[in-house]
C-alpha positions, 0 to 999 in steps of 0.5 A: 512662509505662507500657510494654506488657510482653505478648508476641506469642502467636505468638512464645510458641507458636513457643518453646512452653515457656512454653506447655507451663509454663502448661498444666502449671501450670493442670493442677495447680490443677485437681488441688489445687482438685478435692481441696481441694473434697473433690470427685471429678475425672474422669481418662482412662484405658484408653479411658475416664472415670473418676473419682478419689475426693478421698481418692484425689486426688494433687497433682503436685509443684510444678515449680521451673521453673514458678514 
């Protein structure tokens, strides 16, 4: 017999880290596809869009708590 293994959502908002680990996890995708697309990726900064050269594009380290 399977089990339903899924969380309650409100529970993993209430804990928030593992909502905070995949938030931080998704974004670093984003960065790593951005750059291995050879595509520009746009960023805020001082009030404003910006977009960030692929060549420019750094990937944030890989968090060991997040895996």
């Amino acid at each position: 017999m399977k089990t339903d293994r899924r969380e309650d959502i409100g529970e993993l908002f209430r804990q928030g880290e593992p909502i905070d680990r995949a938030v931080r996890m998704a974004a670093r995708d984003a960065v790593a596809l951005h750059k291995r697309m050879d595509q520009p990726m746009p960023v805020w900064r001082d009030g404003k869009t910006v977009w960030i050269p692929p060549e420019e594009i750094e990937i944030p380290p890989e968090d060991p708590l997040d895996t």
